[in-house]
Biopython code that builds the backbone (N, CA, C, O; Angstrom):
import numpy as np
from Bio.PDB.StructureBuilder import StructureBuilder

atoms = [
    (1, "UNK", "N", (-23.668, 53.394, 27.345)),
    (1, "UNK", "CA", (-23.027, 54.472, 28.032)),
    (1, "UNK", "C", (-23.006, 54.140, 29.528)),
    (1, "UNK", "O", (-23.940, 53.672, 30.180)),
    (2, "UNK", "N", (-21.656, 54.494, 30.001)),
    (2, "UNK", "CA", (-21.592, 53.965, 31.323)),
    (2, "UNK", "C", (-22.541, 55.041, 32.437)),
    (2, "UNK", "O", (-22.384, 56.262, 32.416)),
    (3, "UNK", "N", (-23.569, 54.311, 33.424)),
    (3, "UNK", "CA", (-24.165, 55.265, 34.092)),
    (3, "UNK", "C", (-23.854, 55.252, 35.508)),
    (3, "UNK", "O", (-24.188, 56.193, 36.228)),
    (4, "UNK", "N", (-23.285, 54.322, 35.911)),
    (4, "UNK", "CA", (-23.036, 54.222, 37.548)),
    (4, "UNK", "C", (-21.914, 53.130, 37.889)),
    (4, "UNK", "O", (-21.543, 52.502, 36.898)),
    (5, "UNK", "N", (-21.499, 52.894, 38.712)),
    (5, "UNK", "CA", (-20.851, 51.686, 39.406)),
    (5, "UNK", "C", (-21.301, 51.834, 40.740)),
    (5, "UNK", "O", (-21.336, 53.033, 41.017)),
    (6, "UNK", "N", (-21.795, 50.844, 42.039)),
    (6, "UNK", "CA", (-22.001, 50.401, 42.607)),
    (6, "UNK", "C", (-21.089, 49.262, 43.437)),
    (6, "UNK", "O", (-20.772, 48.269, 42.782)),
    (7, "UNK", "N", (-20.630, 49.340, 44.887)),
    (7, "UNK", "CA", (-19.881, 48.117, 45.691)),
    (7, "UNK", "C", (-21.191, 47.580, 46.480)),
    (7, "UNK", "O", (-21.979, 48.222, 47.175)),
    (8, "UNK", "N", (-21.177, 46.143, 46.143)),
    (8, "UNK", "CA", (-21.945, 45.391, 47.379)),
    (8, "UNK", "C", (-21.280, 44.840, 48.301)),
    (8, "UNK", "O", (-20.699, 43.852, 47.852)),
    (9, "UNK", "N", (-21.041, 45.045, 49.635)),
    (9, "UNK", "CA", (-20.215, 44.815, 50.978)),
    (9, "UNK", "C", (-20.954, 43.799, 51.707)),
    (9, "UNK", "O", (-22.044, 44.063, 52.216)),
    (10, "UNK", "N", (-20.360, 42.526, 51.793)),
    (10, "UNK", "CA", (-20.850, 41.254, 52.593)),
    (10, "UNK", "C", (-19.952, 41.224, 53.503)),
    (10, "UNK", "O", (-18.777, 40.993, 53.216)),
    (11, "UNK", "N", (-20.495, 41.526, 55.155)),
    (11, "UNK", "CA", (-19.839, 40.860, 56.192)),
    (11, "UNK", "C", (-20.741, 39.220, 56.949)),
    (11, "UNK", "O", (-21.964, 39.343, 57.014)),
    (12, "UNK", "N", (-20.480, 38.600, 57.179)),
    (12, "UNK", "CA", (-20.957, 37.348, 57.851)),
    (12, "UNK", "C", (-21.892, 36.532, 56.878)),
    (12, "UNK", "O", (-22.258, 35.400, 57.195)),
    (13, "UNK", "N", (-22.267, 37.103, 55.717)),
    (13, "UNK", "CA", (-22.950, 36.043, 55.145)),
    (13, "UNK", "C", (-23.100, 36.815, 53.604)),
    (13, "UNK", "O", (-22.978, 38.038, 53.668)),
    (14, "UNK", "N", (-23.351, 36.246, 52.232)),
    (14, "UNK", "CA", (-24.241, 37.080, 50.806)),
    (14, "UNK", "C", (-25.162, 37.248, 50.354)),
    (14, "UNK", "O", (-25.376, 37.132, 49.148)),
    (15, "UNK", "N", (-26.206, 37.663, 51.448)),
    (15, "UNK", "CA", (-27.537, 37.385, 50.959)),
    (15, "UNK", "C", (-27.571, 39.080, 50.516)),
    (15, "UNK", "O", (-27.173, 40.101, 51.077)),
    (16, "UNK", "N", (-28.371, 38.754, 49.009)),
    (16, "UNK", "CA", (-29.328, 39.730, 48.229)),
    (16, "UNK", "C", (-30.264, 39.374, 47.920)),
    (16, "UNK", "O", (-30.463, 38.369, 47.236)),
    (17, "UNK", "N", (-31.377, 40.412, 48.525)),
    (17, "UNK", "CA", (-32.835, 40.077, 48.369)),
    (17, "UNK", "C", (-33.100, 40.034, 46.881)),
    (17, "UNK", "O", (-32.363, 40.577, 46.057)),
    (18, "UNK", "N", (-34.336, 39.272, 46.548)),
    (18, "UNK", "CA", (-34.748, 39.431, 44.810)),
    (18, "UNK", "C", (-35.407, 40.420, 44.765)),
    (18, "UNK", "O", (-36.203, 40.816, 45.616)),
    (19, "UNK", "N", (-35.020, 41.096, 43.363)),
    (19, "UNK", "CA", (-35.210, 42.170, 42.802)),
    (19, "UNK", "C", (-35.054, 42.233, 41.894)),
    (19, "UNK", "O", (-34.591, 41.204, 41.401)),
    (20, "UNK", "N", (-35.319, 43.583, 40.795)),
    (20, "UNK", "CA", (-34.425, 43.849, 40.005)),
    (20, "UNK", "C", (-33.791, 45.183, 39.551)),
    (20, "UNK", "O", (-34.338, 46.184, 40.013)),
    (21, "UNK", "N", (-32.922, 45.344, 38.873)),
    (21, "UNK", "CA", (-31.647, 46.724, 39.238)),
    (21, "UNK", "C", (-32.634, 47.875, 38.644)),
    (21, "UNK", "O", (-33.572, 47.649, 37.880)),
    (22, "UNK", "N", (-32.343, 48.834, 39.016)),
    (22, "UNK", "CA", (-32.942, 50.708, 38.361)),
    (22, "UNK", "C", (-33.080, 50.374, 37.091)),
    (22, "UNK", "O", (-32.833, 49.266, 36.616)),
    (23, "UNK", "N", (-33.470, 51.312, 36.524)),
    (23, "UNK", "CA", (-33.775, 51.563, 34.707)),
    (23, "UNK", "C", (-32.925, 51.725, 34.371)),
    (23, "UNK", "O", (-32.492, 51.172, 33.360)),
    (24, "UNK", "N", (-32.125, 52.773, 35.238)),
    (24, "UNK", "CA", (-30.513, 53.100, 34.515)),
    (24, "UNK", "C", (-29.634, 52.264, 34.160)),
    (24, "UNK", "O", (-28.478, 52.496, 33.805)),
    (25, "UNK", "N", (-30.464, 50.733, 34.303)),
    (25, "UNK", "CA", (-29.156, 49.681, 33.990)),
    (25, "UNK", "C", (-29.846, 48.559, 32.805)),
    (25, "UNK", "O", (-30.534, 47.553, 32.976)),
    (26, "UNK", "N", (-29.438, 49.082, 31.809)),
    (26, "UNK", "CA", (-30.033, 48.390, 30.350)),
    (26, "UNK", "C", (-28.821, 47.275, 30.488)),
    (26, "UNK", "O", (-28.933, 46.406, 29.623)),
    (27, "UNK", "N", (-27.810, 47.108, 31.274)),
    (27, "UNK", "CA", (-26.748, 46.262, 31.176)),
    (27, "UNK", "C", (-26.101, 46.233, 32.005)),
    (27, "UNK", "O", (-25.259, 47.126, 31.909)),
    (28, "UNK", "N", (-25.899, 45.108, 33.672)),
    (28, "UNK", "CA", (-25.621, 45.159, 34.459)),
    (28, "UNK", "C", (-24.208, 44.206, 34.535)),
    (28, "UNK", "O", (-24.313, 42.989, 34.388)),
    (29, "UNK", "N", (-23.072, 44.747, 34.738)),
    (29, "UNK", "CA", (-21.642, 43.785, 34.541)),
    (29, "UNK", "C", (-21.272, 43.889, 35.952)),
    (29, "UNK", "O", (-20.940, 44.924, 36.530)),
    (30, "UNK", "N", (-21.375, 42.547, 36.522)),
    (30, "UNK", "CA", (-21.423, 42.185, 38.350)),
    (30, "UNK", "C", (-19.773, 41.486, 38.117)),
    (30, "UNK", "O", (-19.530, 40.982, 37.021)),
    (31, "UNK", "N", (-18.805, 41.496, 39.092)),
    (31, "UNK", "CA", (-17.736, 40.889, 39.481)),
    (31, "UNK", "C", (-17.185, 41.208, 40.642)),
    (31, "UNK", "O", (-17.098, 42.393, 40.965)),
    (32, "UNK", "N", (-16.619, 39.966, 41.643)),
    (32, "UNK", "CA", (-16.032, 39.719, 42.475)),
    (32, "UNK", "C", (-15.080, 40.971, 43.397)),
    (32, "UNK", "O", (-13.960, 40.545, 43.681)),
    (33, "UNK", "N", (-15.280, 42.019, 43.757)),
    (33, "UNK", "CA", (-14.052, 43.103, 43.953)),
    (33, "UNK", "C", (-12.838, 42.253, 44.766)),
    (33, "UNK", "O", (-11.638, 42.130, 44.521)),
    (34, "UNK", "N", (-13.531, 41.823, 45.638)),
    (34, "UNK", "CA", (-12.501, 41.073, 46.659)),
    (34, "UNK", "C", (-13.645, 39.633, 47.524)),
    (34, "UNK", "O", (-14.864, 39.526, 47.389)),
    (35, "UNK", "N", (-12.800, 38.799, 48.290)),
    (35, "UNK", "CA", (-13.865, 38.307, 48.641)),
    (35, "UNK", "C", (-14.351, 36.502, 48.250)),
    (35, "UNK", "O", (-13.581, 35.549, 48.129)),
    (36, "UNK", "N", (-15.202, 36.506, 48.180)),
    (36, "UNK", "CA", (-15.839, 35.302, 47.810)),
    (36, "UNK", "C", (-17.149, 35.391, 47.607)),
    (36, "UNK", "O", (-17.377, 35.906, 48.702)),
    (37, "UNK", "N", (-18.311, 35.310, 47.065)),
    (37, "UNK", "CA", (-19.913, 34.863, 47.288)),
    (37, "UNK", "C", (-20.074, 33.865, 46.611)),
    (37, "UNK", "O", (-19.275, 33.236, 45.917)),
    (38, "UNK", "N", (-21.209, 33.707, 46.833)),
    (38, "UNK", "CA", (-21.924, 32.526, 46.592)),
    (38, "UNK", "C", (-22.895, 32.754, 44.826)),
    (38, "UNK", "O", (-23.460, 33.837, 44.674)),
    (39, "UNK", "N", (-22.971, 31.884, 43.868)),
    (39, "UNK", "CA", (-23.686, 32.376, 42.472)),
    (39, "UNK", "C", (-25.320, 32.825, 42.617)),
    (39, "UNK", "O", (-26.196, 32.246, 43.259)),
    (40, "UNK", "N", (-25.413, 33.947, 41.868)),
    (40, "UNK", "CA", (-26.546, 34.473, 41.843)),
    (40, "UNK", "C", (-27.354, 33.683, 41.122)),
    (40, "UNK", "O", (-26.993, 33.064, 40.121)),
    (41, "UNK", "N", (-29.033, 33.670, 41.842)),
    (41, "UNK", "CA", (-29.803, 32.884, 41.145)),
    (41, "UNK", "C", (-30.778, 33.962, 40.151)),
    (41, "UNK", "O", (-31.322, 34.982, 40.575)),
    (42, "UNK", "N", (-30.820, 33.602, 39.153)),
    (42, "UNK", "CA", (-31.568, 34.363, 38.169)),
    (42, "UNK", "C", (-33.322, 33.475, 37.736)),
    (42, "UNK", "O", (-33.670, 32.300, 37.620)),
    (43, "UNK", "N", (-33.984, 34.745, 37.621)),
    (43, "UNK", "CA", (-35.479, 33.675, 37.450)),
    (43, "UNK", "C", (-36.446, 34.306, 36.160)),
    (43, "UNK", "O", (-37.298, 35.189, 36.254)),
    (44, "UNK", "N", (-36.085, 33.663, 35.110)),
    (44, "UNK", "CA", (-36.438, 34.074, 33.916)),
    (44, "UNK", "C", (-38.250, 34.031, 34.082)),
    (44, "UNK", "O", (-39.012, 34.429, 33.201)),
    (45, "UNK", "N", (-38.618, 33.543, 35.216)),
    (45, "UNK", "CA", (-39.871, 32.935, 34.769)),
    (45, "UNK", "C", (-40.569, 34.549, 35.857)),
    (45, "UNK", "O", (-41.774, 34.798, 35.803)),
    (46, "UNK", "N", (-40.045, 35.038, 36.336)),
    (46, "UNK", "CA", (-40.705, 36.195, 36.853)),
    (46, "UNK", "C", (-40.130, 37.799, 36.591)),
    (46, "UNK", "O", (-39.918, 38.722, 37.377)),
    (47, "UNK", "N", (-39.955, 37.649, 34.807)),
    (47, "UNK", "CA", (-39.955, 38.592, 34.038)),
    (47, "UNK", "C", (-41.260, 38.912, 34.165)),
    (47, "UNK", "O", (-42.252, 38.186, 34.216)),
    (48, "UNK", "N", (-41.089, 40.619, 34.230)),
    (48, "UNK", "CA", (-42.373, 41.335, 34.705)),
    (48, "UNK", "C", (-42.830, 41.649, 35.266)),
    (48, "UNK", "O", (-43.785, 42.417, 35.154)),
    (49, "UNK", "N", (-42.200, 41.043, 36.473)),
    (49, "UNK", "CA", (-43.298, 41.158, 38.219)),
    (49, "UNK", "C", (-42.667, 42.466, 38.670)),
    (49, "UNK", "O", (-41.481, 42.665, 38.408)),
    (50, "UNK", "N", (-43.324, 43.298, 39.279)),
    (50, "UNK", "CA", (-43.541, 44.075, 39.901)),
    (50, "UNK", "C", (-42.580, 44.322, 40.960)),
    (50, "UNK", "O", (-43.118, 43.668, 41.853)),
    (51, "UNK", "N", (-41.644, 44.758, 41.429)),
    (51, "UNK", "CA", (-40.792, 45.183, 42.734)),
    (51, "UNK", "C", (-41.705, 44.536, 43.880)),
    (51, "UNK", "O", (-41.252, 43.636, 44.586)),
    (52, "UNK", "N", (-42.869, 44.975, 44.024)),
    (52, "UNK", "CA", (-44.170, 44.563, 45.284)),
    (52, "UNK", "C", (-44.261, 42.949, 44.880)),
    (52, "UNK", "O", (-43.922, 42.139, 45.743)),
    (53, "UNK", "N", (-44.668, 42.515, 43.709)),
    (53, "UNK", "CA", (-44.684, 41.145, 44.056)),
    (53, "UNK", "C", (-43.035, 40.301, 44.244)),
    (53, "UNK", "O", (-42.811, 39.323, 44.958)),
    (54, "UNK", "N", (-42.126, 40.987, 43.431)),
    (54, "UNK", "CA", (-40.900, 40.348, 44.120)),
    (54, "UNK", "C", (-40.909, 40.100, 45.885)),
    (54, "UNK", "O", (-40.675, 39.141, 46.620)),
    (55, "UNK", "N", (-41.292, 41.455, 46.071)),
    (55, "UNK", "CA", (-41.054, 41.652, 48.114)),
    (55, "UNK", "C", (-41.920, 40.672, 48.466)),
    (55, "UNK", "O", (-41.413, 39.805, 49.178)),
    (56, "UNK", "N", (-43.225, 40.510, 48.157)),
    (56, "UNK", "CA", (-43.924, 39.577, 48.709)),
    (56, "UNK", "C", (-43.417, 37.953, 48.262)),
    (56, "UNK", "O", (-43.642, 37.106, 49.126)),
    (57, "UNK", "N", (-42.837, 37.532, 47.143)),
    (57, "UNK", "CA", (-42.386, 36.190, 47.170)),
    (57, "UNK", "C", (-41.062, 36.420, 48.476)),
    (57, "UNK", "O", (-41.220, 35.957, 49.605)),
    (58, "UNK", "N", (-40.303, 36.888, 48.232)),
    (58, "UNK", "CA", (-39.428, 37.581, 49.289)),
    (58, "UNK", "C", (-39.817, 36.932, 51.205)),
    (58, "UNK", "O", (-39.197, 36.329, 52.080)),
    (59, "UNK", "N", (-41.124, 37.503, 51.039)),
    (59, "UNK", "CA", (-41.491, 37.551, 52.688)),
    (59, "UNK", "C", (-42.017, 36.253, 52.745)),
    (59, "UNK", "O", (-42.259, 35.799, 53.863)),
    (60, "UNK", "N", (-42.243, 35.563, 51.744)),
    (60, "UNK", "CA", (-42.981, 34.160, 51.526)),
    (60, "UNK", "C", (-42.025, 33.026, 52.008)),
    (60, "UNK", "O", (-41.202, 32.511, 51.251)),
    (61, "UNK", "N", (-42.232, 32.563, 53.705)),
    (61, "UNK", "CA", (-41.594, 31.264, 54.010)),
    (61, "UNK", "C", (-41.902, 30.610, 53.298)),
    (61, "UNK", "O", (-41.143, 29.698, 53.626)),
    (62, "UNK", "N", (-42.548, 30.138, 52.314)),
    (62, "UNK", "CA", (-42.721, 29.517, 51.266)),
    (62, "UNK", "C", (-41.899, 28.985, 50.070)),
    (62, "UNK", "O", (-41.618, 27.850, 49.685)),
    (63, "UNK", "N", (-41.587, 30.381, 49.571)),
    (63, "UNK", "CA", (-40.669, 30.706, 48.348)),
    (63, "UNK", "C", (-39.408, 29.721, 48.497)),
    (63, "UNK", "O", (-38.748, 29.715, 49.536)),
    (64, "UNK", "N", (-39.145, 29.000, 47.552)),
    (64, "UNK", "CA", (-37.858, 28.523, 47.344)),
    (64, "UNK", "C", (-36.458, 29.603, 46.906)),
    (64, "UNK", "O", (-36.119, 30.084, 45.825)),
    (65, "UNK", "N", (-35.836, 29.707, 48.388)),
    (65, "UNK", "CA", (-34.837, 30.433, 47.708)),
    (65, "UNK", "C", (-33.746, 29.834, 47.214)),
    (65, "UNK", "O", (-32.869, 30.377, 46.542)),
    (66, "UNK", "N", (-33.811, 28.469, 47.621)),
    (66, "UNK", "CA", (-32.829, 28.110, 46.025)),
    (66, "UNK", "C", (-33.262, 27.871, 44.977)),
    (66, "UNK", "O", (-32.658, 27.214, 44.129)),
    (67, "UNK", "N", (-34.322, 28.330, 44.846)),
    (67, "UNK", "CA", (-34.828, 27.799, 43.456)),
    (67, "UNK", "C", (-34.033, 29.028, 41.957)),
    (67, "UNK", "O", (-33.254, 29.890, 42.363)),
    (68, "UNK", "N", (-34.208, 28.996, 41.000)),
    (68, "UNK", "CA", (-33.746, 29.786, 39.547)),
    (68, "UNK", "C", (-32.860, 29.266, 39.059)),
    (68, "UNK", "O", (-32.408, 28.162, 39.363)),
    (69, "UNK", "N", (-32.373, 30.213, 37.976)),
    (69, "UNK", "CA", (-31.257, 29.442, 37.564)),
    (69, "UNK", "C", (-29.756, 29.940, 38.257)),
    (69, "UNK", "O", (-29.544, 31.108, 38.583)),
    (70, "UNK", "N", (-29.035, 29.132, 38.373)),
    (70, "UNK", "CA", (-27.652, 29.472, 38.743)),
    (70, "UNK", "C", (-26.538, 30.295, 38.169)),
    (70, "UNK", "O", (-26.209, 29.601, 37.207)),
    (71, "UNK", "N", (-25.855, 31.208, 38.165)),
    (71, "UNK", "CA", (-25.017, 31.850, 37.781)),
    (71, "UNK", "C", (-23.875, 31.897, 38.920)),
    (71, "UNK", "O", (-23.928, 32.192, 40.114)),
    (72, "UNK", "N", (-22.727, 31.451, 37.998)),
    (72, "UNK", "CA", (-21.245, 31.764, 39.014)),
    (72, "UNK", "C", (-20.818, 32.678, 38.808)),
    (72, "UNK", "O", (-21.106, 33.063, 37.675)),
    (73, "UNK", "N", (-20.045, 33.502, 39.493)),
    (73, "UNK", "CA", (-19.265, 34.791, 38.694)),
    (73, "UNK", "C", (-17.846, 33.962, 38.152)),
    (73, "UNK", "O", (-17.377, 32.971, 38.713)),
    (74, "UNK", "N", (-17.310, 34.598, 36.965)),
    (74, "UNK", "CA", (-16.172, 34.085, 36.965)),
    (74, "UNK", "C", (-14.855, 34.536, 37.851)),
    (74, "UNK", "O", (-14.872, 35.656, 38.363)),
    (75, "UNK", "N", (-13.618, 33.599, 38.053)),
    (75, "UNK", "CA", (-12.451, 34.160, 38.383)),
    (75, "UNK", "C", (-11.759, 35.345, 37.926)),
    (75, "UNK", "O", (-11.012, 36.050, 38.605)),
    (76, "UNK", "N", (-12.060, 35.490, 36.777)),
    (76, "UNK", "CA", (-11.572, 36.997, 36.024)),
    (76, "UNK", "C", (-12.726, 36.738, 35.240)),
    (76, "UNK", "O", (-13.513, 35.814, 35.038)),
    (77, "UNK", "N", (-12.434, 38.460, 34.703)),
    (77, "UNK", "CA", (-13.841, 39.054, 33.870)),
    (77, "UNK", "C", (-15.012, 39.359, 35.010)),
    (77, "UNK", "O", (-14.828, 39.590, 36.205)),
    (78, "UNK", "N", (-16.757, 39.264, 34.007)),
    (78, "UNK", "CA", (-17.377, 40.078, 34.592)),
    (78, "UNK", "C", (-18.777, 38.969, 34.145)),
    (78, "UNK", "O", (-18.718, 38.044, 33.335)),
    (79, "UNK", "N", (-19.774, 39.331, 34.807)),
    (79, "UNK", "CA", (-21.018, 38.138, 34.909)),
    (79, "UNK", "C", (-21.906, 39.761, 34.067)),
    (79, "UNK", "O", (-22.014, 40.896, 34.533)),
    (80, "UNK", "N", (-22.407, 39.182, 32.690)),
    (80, "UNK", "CA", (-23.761, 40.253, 31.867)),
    (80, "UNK", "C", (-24.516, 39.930, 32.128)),
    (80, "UNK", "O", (-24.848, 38.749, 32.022)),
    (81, "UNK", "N", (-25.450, 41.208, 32.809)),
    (81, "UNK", "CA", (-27.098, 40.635, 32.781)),
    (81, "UNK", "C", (-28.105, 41.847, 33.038)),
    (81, "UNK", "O", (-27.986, 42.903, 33.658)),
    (82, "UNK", "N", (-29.041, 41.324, 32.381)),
    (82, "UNK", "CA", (-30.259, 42.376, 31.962)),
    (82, "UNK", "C", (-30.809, 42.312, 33.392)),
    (82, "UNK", "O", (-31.704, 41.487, 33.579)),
    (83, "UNK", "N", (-30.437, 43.003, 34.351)),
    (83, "UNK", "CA", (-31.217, 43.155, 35.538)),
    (83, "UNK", "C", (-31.906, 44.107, 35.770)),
    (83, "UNK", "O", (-32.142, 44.307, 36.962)),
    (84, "UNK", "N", (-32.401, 44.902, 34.924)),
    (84, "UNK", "CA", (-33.184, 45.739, 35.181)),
    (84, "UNK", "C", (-34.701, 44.447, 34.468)),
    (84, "UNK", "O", (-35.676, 44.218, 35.185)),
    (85, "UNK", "N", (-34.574, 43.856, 33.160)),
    (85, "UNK", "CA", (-35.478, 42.598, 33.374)),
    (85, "UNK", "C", (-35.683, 41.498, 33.918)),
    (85, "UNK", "O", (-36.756, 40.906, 34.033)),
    (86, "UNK", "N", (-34.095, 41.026, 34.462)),
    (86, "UNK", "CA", (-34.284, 39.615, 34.895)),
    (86, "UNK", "C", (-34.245, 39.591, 36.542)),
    (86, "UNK", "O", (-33.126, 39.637, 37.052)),
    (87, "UNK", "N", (-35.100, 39.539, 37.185)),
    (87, "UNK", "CA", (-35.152, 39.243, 38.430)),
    (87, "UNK", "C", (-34.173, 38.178, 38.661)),
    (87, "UNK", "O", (-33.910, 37.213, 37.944)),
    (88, "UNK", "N", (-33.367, 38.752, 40.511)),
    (88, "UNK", "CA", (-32.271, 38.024, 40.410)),
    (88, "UNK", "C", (-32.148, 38.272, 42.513)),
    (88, "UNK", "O", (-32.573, 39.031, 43.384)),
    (89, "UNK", "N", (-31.362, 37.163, 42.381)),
    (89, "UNK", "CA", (-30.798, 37.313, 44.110)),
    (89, "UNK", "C", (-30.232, 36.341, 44.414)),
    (89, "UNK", "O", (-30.542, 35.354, 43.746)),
    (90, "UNK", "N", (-29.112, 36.122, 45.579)),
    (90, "UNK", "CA", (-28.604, 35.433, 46.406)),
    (90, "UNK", "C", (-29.118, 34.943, 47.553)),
    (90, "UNK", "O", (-29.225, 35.690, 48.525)),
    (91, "UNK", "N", (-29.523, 33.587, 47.615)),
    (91, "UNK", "CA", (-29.742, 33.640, 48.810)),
    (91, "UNK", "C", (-29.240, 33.429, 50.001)),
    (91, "UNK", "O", (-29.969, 32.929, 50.858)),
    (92, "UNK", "N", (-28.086, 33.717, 50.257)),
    (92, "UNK", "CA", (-27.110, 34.045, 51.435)),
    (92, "UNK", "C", (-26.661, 32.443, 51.927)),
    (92, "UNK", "O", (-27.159, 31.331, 51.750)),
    (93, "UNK", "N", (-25.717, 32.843, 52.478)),
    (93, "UNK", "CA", (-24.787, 31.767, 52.844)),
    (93, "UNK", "C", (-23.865, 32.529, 53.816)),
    (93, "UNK", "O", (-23.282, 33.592, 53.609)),
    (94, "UNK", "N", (-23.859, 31.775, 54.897)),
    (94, "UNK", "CA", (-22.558, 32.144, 55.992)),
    (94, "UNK", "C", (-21.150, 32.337, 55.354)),
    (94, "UNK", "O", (-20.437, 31.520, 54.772)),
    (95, "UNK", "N", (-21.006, 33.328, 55.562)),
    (95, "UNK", "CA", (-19.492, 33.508, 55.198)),
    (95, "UNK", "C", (-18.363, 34.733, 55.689)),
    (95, "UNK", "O", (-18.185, 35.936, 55.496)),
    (96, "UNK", "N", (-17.653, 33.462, 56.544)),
    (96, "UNK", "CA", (-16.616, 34.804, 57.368)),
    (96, "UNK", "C", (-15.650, 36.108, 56.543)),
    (96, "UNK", "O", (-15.257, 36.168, 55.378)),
    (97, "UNK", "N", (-15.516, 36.879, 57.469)),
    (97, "UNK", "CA", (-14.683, 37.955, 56.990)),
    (97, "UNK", "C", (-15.595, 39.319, 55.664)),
    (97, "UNK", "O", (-16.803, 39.555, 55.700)),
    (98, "UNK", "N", (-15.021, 39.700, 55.085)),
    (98, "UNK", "CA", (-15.348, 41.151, 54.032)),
    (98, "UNK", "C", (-15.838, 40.423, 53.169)),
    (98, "UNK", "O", (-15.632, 39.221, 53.342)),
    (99, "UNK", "N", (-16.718, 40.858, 51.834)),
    (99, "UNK", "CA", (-16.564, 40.356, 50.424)),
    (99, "UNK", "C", (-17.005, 41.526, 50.209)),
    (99, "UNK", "O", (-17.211, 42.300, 51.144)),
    (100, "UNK", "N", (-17.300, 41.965, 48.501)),
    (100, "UNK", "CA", (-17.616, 42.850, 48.118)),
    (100, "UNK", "C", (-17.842, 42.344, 46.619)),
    (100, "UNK", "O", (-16.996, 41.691, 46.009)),
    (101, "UNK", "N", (-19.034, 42.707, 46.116)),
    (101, "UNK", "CA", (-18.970, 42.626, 44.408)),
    (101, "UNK", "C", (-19.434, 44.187, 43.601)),
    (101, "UNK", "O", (-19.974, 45.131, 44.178)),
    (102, "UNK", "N", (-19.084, 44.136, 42.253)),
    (102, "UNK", "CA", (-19.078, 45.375, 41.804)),
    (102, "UNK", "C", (-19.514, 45.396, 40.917)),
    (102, "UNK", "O", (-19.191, 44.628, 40.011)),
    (103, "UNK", "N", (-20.781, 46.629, 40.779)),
    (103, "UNK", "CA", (-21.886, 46.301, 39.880)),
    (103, "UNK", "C", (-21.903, 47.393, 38.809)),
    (103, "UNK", "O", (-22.564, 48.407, 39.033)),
    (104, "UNK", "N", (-21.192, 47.260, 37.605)),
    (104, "UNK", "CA", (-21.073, 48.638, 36.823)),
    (104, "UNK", "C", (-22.564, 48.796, 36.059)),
    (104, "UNK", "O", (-23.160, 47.737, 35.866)),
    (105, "UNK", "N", (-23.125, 49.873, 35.669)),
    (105, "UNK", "CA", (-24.131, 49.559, 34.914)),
    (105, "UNK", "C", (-24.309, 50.526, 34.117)),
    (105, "UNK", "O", (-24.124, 51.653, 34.576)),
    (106, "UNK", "N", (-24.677, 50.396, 32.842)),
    (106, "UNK", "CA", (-24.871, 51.376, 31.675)),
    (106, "UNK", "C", (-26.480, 50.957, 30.758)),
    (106, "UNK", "O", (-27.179, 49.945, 30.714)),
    (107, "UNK", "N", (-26.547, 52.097, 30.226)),
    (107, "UNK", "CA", (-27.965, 52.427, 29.662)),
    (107, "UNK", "C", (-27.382, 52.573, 27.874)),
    (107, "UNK", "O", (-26.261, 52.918, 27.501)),
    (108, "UNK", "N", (-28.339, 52.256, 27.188)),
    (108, "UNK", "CA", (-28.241, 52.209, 25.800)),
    (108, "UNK", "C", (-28.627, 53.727, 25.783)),
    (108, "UNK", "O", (-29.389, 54.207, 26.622)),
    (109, "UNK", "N", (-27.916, 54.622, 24.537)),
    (109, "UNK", "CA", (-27.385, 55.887, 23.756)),
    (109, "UNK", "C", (-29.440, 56.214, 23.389)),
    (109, "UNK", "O", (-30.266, 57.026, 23.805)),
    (110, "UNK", "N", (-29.464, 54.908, 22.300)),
    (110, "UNK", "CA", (-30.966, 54.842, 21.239)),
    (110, "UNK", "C", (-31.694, 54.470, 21.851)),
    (110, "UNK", "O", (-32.836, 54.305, 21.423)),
]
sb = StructureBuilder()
sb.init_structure("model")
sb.init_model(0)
sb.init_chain("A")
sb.init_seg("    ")
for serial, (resi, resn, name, xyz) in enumerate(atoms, 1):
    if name == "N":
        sb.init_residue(resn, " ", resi, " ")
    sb.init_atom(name, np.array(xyz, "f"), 0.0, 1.0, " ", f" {name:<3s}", serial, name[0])
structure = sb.get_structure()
């Protein structure tokens, strides 16, 4: 069941911090509105962690932010993903002018 849609607005660069999406999103369908970004990195291996330990790898000059796995969005259609489990983010890249991506998200009925 559809529960929300969401615009993410990139001026000068696409960085999204790691995280992962509300409860309300048993199924997160991300695509391009206008624009360009850069592919989201997804990190199967920090299923579980906590919002607080995300922020703290986050604040960690340490942390590899290119590290996970890679995801492109496609040219048409829509990128599926369990982001309310799979920790996920961009780690930004310069990039002139607007972008925007669009994050519909729905919750299972059962």
């Amino acid at each position: 069941m559809p529960t929300f849609a969401a615009y993410g607005y990139y001026e000068g660069d696409d960085e999204v911090f790691l995280h992962v999406d509300t409860e309300q999103c048993d199924l997160t369908l991300l695509t391009v509105a206008f624009g360009e970004v850069g592919p989201l990195h997804v990190h199967p291996g920090l299923i579980g962690s906590t919002m607080e330990r995300l922020g703290e790898l986050e604040g960690d000059p340490g942390w590899d932010r290119t590290g996970g796995i890679r995801v492109t969005y496609p040219d048409t259609g829509v990128t599926a993903l369990d982001g309310h489990v799979l920790p996920h983010h961009r780690p930004g890249r310069p990039r002139p002018g607007l972008h925007a991506v669009a994050a519909l998200c729905y919750r299972s009925l059962f």
